[in-house]
N, CA and C atoms as an extended XYZ file, in Angstrom:
525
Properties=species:S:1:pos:R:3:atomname:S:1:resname:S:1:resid:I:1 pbc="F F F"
N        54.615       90.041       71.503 N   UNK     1
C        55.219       91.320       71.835 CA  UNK     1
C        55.169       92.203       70.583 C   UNK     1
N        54.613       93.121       70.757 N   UNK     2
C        54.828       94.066       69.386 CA  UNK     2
C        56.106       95.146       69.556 C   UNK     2
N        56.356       96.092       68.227 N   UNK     3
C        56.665       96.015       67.366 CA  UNK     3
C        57.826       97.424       68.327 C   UNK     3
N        56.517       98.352       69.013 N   UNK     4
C        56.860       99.394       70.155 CA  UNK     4
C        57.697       99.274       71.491 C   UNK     4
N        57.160       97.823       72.134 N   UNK     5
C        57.601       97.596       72.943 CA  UNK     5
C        58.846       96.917       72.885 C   UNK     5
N        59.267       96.608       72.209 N   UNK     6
C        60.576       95.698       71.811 CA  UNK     6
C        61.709       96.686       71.725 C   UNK     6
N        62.716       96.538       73.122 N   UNK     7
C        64.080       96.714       72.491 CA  UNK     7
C        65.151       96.168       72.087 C   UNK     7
N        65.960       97.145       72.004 N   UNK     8
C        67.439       96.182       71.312 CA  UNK     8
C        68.712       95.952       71.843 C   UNK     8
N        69.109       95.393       72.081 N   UNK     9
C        70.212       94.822       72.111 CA  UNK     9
C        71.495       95.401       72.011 C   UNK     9
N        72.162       95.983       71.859 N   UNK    10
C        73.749       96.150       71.352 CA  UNK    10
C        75.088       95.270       72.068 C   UNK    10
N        75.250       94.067       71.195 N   UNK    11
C        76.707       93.489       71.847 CA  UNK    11
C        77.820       93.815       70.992 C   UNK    11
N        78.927       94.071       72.312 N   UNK    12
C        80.160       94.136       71.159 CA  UNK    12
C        80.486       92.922       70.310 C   UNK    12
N        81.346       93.036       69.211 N   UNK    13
C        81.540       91.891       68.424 CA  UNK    13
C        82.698       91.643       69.042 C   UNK    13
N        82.828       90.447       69.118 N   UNK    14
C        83.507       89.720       69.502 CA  UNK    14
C        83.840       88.074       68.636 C   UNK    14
N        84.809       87.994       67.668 N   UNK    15
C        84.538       87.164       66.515 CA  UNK    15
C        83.001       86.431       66.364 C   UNK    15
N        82.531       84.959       66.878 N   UNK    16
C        81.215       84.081       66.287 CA  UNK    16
C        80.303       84.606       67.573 C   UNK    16
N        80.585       84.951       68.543 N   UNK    17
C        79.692       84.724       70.415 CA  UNK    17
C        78.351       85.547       69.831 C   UNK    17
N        78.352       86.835       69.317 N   UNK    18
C        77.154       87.751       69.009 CA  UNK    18
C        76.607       86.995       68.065 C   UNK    18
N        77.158       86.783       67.237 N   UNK    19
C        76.468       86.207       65.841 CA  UNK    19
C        75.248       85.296       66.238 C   UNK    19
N        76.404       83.950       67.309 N   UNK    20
C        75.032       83.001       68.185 CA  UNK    20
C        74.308       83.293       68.820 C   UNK    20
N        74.416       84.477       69.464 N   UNK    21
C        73.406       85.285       70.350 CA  UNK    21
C        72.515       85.779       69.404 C   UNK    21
N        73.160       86.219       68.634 N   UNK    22
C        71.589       86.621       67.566 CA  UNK    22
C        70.684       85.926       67.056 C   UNK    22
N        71.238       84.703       66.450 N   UNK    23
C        70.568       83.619       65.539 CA  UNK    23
C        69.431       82.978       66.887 C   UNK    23
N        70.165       82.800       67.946 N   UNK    24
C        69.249       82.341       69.004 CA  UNK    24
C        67.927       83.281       69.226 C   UNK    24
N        68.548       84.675       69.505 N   UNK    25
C        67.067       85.530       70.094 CA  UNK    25
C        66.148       86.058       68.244 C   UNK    25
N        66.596       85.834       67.402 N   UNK    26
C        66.171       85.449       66.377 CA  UNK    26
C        64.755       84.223       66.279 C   UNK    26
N        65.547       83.212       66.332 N   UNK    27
C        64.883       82.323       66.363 CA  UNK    27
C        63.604       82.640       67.144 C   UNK    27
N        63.791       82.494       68.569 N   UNK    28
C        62.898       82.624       69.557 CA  UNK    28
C        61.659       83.762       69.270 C   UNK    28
N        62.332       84.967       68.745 N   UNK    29
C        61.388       85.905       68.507 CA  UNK    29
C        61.543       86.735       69.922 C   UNK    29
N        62.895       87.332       70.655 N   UNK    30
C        62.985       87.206       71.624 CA  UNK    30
C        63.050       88.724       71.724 C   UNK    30
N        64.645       89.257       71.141 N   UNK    31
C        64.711       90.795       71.487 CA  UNK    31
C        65.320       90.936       70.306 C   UNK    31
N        65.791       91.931       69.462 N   UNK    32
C        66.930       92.689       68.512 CA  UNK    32
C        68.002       92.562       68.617 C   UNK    32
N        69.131       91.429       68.246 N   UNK    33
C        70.511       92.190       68.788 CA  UNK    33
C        70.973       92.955       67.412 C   UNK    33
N        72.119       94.400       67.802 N   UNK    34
C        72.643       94.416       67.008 CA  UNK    34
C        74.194       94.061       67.495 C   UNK    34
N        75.601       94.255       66.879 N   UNK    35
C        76.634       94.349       67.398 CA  UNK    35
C        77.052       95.548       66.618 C   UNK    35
N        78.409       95.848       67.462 N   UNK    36
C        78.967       97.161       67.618 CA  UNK    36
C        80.519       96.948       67.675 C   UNK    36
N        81.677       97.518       67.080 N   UNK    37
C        82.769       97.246       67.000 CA  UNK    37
C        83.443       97.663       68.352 C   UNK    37
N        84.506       96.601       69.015 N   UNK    38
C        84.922       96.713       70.053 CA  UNK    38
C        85.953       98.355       70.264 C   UNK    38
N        86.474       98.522       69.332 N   UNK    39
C        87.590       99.590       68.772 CA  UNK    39
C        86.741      100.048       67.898 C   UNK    39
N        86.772      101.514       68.036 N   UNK    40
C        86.537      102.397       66.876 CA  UNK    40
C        87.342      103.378       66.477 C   UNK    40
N        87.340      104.327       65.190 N   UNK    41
C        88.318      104.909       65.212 CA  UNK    41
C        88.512      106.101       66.061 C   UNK    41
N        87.347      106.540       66.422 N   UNK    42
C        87.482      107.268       67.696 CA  UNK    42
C        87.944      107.036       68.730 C   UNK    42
N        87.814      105.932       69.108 N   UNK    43
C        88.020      105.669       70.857 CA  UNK    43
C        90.067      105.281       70.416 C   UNK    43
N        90.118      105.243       69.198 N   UNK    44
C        91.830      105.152       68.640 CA  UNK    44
C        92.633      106.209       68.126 C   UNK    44
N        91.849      106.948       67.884 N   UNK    45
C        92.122      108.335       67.360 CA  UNK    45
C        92.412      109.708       68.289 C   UNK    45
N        91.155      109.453       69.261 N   UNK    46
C        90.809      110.704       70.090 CA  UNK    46
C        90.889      110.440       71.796 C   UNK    46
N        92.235      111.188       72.110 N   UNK    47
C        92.355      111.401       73.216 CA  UNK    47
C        92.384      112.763       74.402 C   UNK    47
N        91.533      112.987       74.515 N   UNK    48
C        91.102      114.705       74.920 CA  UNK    48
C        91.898      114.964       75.971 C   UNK    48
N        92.438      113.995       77.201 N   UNK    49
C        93.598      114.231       77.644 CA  UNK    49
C        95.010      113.862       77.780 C   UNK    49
N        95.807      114.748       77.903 N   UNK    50
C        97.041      114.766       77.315 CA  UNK    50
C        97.252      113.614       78.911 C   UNK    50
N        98.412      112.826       78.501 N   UNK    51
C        98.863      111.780       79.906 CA  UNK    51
C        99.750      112.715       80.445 C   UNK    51
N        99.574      112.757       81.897 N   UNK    52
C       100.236      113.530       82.950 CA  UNK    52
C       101.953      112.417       83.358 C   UNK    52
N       102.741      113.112       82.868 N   UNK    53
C       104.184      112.288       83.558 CA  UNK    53
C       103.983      112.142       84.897 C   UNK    53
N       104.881      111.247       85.079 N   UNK    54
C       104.702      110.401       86.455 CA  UNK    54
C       105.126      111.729       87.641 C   UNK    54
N       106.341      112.284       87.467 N   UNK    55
C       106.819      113.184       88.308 CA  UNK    55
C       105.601      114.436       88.470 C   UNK    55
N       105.048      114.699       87.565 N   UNK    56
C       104.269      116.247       87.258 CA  UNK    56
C       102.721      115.758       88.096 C   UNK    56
N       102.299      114.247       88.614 N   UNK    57
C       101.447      113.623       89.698 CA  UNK    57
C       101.303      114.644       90.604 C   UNK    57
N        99.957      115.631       91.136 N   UNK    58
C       100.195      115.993       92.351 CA  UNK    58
C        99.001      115.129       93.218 C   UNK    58
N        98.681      115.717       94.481 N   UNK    59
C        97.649      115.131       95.625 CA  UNK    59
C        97.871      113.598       95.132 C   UNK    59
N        98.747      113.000       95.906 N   UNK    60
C        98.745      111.247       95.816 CA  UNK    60
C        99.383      110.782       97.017 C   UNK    60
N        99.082      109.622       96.924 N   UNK    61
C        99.562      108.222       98.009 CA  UNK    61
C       100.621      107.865       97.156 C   UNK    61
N       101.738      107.346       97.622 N   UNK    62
C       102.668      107.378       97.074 CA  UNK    62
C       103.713      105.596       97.702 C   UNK    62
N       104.090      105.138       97.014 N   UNK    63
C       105.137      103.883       97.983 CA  UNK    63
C       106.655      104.039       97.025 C   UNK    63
N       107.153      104.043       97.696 N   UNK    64
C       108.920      103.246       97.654 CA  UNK    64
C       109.149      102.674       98.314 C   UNK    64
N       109.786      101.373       97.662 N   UNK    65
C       110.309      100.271       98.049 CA  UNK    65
C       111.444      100.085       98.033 C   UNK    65
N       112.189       99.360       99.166 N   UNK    66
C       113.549       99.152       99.416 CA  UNK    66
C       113.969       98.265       98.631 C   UNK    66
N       115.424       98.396       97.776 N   UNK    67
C       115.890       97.723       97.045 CA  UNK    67
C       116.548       96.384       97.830 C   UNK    67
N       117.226       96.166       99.035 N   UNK    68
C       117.594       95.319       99.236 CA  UNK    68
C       116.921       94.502      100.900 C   UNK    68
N       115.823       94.710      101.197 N   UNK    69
C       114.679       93.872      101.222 CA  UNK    69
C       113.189       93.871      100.811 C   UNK    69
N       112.479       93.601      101.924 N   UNK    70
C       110.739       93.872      101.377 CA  UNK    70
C       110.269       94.835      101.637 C   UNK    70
N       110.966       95.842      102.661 N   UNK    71
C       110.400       96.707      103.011 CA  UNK    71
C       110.012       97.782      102.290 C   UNK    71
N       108.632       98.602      102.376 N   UNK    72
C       108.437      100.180      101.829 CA  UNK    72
C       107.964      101.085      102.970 C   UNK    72
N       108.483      101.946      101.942 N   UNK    73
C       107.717      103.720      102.248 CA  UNK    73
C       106.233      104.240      101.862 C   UNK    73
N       105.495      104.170      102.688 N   UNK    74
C       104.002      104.686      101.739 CA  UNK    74
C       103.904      106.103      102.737 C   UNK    74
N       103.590      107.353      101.740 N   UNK    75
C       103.490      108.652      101.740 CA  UNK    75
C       102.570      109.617      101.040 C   UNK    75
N       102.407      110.719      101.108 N   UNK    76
C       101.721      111.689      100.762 CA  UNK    76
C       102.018      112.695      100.909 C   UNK    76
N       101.443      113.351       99.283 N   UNK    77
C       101.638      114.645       99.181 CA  UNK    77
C       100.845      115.552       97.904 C   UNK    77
N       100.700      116.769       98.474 N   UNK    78
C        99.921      117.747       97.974 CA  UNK    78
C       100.560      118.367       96.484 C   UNK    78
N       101.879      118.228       96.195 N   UNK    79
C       102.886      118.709       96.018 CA  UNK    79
C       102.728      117.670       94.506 C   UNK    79
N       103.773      118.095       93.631 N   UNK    80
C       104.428      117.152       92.718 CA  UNK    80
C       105.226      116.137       92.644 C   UNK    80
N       104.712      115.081       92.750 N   UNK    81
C       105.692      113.455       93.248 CA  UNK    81
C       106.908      114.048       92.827 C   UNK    81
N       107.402      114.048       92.034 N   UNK    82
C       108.859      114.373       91.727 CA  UNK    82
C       109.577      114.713       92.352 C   UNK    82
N       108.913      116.705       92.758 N   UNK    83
C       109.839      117.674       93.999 CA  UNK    83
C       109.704      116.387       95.503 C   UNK    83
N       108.801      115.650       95.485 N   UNK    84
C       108.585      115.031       96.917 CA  UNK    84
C       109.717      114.203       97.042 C   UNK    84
N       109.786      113.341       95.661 N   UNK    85
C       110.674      112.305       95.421 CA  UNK    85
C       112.656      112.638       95.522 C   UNK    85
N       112.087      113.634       95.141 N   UNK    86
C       113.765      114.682       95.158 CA  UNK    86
C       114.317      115.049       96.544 C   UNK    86
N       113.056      115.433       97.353 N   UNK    87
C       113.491      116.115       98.399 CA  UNK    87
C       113.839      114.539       99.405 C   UNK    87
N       113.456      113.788       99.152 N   UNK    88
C       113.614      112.212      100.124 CA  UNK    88
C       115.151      112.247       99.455 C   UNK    88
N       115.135      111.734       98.455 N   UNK    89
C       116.332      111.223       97.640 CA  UNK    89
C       117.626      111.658       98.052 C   UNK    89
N       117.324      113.015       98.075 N   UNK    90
C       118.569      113.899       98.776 CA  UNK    90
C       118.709      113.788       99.970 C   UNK    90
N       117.698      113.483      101.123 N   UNK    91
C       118.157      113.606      102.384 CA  UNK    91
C       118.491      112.363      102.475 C   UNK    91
N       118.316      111.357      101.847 N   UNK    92
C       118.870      109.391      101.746 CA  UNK    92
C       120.364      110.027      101.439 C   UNK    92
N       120.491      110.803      100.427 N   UNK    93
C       121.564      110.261      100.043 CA  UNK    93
C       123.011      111.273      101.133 C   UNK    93
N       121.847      112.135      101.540 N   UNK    94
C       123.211      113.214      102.454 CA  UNK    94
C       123.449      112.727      103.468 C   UNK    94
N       122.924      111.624      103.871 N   UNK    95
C       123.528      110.533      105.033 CA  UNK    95
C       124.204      109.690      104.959 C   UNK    95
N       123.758      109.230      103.834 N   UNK    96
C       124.036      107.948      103.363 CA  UNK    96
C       125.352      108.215      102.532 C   UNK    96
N       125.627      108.877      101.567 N   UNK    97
C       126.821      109.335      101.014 CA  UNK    97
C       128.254      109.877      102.046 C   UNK    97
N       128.043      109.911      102.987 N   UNK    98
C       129.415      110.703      103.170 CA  UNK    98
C       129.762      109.299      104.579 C   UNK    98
N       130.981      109.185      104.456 N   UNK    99
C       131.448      108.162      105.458 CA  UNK    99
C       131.949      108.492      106.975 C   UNK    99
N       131.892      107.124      107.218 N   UNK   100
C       131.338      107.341      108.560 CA  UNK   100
C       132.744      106.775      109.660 C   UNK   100
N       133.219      106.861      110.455 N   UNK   101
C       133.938      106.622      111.750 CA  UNK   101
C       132.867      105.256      112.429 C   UNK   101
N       133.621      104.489      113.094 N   UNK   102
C       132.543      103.658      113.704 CA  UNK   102
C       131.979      104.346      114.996 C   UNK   102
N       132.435      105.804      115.452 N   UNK   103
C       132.257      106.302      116.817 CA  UNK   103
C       131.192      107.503      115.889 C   UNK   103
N       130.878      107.801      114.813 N   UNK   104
C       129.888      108.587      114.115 CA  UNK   104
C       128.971      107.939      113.325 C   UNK   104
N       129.076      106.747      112.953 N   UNK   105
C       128.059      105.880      112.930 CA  UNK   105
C       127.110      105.822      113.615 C   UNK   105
N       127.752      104.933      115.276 N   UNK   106
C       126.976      105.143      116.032 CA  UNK   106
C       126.075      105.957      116.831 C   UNK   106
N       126.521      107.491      116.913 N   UNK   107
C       125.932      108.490      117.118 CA  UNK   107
C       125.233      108.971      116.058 C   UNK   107
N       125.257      108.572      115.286 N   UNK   108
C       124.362      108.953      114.113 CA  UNK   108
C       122.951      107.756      114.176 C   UNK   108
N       123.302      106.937      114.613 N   UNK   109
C       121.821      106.031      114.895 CA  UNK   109
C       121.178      106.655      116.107 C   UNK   109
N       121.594      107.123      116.765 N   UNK   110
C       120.648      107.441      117.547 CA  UNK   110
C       119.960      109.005      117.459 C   UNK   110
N       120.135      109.462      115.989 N   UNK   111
C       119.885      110.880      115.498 CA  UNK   111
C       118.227      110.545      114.939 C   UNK   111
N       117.142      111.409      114.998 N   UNK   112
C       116.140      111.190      114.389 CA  UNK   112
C       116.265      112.069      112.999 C   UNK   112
N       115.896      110.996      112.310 N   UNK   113
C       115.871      111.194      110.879 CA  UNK   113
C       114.433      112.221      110.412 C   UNK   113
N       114.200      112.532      109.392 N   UNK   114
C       113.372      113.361      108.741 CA  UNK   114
C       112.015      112.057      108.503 C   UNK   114
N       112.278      111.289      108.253 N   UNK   115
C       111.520      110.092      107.240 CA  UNK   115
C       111.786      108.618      107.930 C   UNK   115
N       111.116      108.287      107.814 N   UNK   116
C       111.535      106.625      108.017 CA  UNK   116
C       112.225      106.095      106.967 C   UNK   116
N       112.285      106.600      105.848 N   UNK   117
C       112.939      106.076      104.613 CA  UNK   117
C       114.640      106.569      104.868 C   UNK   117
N       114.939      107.395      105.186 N   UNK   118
C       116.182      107.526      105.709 CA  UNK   118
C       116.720      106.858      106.912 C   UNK   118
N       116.147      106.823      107.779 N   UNK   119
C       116.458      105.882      108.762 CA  UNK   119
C       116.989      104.954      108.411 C   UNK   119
N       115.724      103.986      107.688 N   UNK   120
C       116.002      102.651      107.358 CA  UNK   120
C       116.913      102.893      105.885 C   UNK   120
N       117.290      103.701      105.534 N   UNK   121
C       118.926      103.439      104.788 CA  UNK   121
C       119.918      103.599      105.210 C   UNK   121
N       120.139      104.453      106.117 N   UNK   122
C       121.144      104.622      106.607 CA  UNK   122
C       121.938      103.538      108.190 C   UNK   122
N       120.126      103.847      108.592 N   UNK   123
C       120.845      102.623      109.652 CA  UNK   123
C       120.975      101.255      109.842 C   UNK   123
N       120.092      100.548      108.661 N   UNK   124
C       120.182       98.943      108.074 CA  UNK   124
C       121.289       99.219      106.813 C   UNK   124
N       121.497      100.589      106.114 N   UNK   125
C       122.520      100.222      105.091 CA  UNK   125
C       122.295       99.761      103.674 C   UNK   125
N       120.437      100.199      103.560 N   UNK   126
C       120.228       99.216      102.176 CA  UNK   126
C       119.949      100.747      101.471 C   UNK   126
N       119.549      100.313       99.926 N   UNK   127
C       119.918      100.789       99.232 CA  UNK   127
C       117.723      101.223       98.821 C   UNK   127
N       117.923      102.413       98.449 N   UNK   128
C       115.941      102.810       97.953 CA  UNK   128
C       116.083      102.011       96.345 C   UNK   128
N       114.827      101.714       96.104 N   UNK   129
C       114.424      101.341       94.944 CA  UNK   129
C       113.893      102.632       94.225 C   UNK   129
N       114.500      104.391       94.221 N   UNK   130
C       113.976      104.914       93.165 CA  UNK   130
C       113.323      104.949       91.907 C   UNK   130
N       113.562      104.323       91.210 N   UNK   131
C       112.570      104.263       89.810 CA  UNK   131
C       111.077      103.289       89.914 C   UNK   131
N       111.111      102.466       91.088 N   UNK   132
C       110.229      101.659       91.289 CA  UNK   132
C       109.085      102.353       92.388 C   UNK   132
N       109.586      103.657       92.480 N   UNK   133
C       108.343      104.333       93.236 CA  UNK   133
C       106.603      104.382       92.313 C   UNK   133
N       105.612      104.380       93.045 N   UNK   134
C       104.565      104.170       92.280 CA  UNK   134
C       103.329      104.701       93.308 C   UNK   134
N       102.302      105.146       92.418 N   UNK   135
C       101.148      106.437       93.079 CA  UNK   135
C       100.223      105.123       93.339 C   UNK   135
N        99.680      104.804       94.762 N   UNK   136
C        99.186      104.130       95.244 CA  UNK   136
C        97.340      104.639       94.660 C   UNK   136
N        97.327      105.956       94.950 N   UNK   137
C        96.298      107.222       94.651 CA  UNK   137
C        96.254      107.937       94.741 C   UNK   137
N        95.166      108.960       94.432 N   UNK   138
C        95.004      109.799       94.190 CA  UNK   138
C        94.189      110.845       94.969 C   UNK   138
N        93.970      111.902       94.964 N   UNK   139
C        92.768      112.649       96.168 CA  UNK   139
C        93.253      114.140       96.722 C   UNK   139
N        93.003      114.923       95.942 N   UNK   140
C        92.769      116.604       96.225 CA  UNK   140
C        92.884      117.134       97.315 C   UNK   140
N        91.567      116.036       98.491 N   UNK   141
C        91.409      116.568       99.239 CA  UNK   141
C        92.293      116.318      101.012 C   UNK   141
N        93.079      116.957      101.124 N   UNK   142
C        93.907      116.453      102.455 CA  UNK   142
C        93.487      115.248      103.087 C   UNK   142
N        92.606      115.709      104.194 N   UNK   143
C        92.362      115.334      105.189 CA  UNK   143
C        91.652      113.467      104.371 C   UNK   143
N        91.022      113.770      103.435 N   UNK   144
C        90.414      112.158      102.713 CA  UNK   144
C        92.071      111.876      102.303 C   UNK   144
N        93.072      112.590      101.838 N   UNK   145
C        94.390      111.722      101.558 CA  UNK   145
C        94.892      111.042      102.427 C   UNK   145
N        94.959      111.974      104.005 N   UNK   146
C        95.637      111.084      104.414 CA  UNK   146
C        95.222      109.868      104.762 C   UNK   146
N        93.301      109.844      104.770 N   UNK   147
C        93.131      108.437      105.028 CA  UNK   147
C        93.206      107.913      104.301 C   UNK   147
N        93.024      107.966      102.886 N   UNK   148
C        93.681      107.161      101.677 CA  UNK   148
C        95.352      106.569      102.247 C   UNK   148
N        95.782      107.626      102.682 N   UNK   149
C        97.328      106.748      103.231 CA  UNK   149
C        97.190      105.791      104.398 C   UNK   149
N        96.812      106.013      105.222 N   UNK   150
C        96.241      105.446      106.462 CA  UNK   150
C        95.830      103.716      106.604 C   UNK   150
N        94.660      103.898      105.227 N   UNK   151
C        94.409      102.618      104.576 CA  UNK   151
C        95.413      101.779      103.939 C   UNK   151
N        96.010      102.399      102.791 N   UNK   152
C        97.415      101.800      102.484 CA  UNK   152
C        98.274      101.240      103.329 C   UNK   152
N        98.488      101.944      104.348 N   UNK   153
C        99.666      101.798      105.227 CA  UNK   153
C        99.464      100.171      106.433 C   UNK   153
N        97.812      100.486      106.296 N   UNK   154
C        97.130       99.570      107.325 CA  UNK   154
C        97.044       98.131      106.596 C   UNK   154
N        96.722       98.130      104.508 N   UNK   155
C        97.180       97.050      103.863 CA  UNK   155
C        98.294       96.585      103.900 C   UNK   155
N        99.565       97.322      103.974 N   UNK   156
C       101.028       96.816      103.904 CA  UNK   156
C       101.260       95.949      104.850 C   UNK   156
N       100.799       96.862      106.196 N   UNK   157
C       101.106       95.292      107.156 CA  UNK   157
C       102.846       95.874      107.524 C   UNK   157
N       102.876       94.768      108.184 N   UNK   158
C       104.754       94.954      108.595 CA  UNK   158
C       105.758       94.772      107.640 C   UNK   158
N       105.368       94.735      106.579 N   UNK   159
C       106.321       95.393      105.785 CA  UNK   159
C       106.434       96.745      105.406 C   UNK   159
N       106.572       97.814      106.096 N   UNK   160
C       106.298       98.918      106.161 CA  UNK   160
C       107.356       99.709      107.067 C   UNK   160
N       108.032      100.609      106.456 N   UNK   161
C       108.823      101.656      107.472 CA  UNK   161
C       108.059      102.795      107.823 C   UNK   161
N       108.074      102.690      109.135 N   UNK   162
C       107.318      103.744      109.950 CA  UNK   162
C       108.297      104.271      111.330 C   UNK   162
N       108.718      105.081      111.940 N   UNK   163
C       109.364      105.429      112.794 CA  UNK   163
C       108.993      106.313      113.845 C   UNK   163
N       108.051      107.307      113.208 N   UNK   164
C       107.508      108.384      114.712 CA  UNK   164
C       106.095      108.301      115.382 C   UNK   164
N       105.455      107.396      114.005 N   UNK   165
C       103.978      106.830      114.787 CA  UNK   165
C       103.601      105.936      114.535 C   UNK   165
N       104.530      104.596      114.682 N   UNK   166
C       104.180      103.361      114.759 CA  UNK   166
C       102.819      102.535      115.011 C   UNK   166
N       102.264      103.165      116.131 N   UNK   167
C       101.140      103.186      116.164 CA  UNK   167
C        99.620      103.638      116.107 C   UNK   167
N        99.152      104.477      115.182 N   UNK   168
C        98.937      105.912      115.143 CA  UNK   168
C        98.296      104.860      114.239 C   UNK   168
N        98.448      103.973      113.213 N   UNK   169
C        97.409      103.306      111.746 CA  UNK   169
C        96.698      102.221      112.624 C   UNK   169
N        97.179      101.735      113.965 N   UNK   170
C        96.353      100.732      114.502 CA  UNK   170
C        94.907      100.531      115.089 C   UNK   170
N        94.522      102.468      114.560 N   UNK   171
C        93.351      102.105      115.216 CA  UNK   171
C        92.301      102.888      114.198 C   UNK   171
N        93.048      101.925      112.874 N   UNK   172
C        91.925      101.481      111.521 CA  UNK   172
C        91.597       99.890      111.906 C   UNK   172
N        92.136       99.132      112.846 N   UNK   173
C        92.047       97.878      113.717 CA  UNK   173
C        93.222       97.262      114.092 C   UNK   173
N        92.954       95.997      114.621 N   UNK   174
C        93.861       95.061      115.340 CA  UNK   174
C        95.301       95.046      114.181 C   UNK   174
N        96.425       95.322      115.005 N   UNK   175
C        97.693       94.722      114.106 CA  UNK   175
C        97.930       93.404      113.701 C   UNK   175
C-alpha cells in the first residue's frame, strides 16, 4: 500500500487500549493511528448555549406523577412548562384545598374536572408529585406533538390518568 492511499486513524485515548491498537497496526504495516484527547479545553471551556431552566421549556410532552401511587399525567404544551405546571397546580389545589361535607363530596365526584390530574386528586385523595414533573419531549410542531404524546401515553400503559378519552390512544394498537 503506498504512501497516498493510506489513511489514518484517530482514536480517542483512552489510558493503554490506543497505544495497543497502534503497536498492532504498526506492526502489521496496516493503517496510521493517531489518538486524540477525550476532553479538551474547548469542549470544557465553551458552551455556546446558555441551559434553558426547566420551567422556561416550551413545545413539550410533559409527565407528573402521583405521589401516593403509580399513577401519571402525560401532557402537552405549546406554552412554558411552568405557566402549564401552575395552571394544573392551582386547579389540584382549588379542589382539593377547601373542605368538604360528605353530601359535597359526593356531588363533587360526579363534577367533570378540567384534567384527569385533578380528578384523580381529588376523588382518590392522593397527593401530585410536583417537583418530580419531567419533559418526556420535545417538538415545535403541534400536530407531530401531540403524537409525540399519543406515543408516550400508549408506552405508559395503565398506569396512566386519562378521563375524557380513554380510548382515543388505542388505536396506536391493541390495549
Amino acid at each position: 500500500m503506498d504512501s497516498a492511499n493510506r489513511r489514518l486513524v484517530v482514536l480517542p485515548y483512552v489510558e493503554d487500549t490506543p497505544e495497543r491498537i497502534a503497536r498492532v497496526m504498526r506492526k502489521h504495516q496496516v493503517i496510521p493511528v493517531a489518538m486524540t484527547p477525550v476532553k479538551t479545553l474547548k469542549s470544557l471551556l465553551v458552551h455556546p448555549k446558555d441551559k434553558q431552566e426547566k420551567g422556561e421549556i416550551t413545545d413539550c410532552v410533559y409527565k407528573i406523577s402521583c405521589a401516593s401511587c403509580e399513577k401519571s399525567y402525560i401532557g402537552e404544551t405549546g406554552r412554558k412548562i411552568g405557566t402549564r405546571l401552575k395552571e394544573q397546580k392551582t386547579e389540584v389545589e382549588s379542589i382539593t384545598s377547601k373542605p368538604f361535607t360528605r353530601n359535597q363530596r359526593a356531588s363533587s365526584l360526579s363534577e367533570q374536572n378540567k384534567s384527569a390530574l385533578t380528578g384523580h386528586a381529588s376523588h382518590d385523595n392522593h397527593v401530585i408529585n410536583w417537583p418530580a414533573s419531567t419533559i418526556l419531549d420535545r417538538e415545535s410542531d403541534k400536530s407531530t406533538r401531540w403524537i409525540k404524546e399519543a406515543v408516550h401515553i400508549r408506552k405508559e400503559g395503565r398506569q396512566l390518568l386519562t378521563s375524557f378519552f380513554p380510548n382515543v390512544y388505542c388505536l396506536l394498537g391493541n390495549p
